[in-house]
N, C-alpha and C positions, 0 to 999 in steps of 0.2 A: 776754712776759706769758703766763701759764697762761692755760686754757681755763677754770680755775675763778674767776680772776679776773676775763680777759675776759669771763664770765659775769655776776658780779655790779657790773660799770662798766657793760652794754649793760642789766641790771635799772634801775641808778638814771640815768642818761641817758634809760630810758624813764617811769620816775616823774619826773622833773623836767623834762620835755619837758609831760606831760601837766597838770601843776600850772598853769601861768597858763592853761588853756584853764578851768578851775572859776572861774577870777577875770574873765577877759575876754572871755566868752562871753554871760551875763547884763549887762553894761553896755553889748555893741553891741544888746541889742535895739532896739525903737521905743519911741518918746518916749514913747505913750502912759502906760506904767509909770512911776509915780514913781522920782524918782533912790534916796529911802530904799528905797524895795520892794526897788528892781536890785542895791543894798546890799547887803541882806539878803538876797537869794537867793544873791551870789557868796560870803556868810559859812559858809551852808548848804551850797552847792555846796562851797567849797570842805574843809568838815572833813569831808563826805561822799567828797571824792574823796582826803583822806588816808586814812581808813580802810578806803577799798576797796584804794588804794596799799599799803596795811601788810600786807592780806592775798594782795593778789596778787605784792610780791615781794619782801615781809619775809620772807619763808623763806630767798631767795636773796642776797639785799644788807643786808637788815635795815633796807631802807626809808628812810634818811636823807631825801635828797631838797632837802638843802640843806648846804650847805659848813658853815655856820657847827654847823649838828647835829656833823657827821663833824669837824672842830675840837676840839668841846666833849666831843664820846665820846674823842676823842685824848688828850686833857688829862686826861680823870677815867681815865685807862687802861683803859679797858672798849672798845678799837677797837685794833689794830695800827697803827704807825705805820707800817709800811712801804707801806699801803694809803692812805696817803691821798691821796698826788699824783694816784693814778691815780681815784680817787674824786672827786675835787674835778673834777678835767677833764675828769669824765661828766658833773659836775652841770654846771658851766658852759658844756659843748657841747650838754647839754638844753637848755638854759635858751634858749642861744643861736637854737637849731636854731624852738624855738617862736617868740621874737621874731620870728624872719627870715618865718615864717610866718603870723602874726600878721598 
């Protein structure tokens, strides 16, 4: 694998790593907070942490950040298909990497 590739797999393994902490961050707080509020904050949180996602390495990867995005760019041919194995199994070792953390 290139260095520019490698590049742009350890970009989106690091945006889809960071993605459920915008969603499951706000629901472990204290009870105190209503369940809608905690709701509502992870809906904020999380289009907030897309766009800061888009700018910190949309230059580099072009920010997917979910298999089914890198799929759907495959299909409409606006994405290389030779990139996608290796994309899909950044996004899903993110993903994984935060569960385990979680």
């Amino acid at each position: 694998m290139s260095s520019d590739i490698a590049k742009k797999c350890v970009a989106e393994l690091i945006g889809t790593f960071w993605l459920p902490w915008a969603v499951a961050a706000p629901l472990s707080w204290p009870r105190p907070f209503p369940r809608s509020r905690r709701l509502a904050r992870c809906f904020v949180r999380l289009r907030a942490h897309v766009l800061t996602m888009a700018y910190a390495i949309g230059h580099i990867s072009g920010c997917h950040l979910n298999p089914a995005v890198t799929i759907g760019l495959t299909a409409g041919r606006r994405f290389p298909s030779n990139l996608i194995v290796p994309y899909i199994v950044a996004q899903v070792a993110g993903a994984i990497l935060a569960a385990a953390i979680l």
